[in-house]
C-alpha positions as CSV (number, residue, x, y, z in Angstrom):
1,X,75.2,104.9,93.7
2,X,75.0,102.1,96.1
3,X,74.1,102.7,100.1
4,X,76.5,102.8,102.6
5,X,77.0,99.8,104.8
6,X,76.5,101.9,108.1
7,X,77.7,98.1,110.1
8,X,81.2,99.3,109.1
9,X,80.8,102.6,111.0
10,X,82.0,102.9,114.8
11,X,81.3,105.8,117.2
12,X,84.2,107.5,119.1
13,X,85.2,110.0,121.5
14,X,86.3,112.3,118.2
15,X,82.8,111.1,116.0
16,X,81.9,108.5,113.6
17,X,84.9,107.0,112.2
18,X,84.6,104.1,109.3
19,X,86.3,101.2,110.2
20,X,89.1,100.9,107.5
21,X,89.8,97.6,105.3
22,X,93.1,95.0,106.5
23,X,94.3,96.8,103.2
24,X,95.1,100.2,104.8
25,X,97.7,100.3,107.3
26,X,97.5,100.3,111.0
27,X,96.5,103.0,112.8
28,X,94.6,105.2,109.6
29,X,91.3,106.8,110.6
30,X,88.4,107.3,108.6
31,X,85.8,110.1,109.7
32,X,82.3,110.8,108.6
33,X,83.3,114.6,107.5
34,X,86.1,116.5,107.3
35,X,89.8,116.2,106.3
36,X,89.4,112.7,107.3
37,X,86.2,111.4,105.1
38,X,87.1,109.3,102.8
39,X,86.5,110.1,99.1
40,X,83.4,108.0,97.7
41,X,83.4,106.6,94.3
42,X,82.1,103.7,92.3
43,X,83.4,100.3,90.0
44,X,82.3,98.3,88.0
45,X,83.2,94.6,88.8
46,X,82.5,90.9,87.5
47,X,82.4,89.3,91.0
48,X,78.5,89.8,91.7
49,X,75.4,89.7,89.8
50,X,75.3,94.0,90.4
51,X,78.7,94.7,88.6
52,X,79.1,98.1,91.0
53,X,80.6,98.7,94.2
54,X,80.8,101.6,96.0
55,X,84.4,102.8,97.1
56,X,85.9,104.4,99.6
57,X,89.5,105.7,98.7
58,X,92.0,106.3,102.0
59,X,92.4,109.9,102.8
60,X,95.8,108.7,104.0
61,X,97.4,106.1,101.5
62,X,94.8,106.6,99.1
63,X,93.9,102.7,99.2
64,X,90.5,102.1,97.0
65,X,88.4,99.9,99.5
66,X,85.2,98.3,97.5
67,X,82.5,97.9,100.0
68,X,81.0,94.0,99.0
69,X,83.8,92.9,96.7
70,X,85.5,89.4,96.6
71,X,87.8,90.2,93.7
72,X,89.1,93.3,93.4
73,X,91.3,92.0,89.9
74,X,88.0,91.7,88.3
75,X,87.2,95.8,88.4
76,X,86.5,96.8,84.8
77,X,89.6,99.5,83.6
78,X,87.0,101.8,82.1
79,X,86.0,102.7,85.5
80,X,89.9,102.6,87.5
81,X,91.2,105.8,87.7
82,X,94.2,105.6,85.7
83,X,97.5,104.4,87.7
84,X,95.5,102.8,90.8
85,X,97.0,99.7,90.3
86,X,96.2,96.1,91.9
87,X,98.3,96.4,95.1
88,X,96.0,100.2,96.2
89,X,92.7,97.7,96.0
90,X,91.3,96.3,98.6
91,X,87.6,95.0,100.0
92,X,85.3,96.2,102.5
């Protein structure tokens, strides 16, 4: 598994909240624990020399955001959950 990009983290009043993707609609709030964490997961990809990303799926939309990707068509289907299709990917 990759290491978390802590630069996308911001502290608030309520905690730590991630600082969500432009894929994931306005106003959704990502928190370091709790109902609002967002579930982590992995891909494999063909946009950089690694081939993984770490992903963070919306606890709201459910919106797979790849932390470091550039393409998010080029994700391998072996490693997709099946029916997460194109338009519920997006990059960190």
């Amino acid at each position: 598994m990759q290491e978390v990009d802590w630069s996308r983290w911001r502290r608030t009043a309520r905690g730590y909240e991630l600082i969500p993707p432009d894929g994931c609609p306005r106003g959704h709030r990502w928190t370091r624990d709790g109902p609002g964490r967002p579930a982590q997961r992995s891909v494999t990809c063909g946009c950089t020399p690694d081939r993984r990303h770490l992903v963070w799926v919306c606890p709201t939309c459910a919106t797979y955001c790849a932390q470091g990707c550039v393409d998010v068509g080029a994700w391998a289907s072996s490693t997709v959950p099946v029916g997460v299709s194109p338009d519920r990917r997006a990059a960190l």
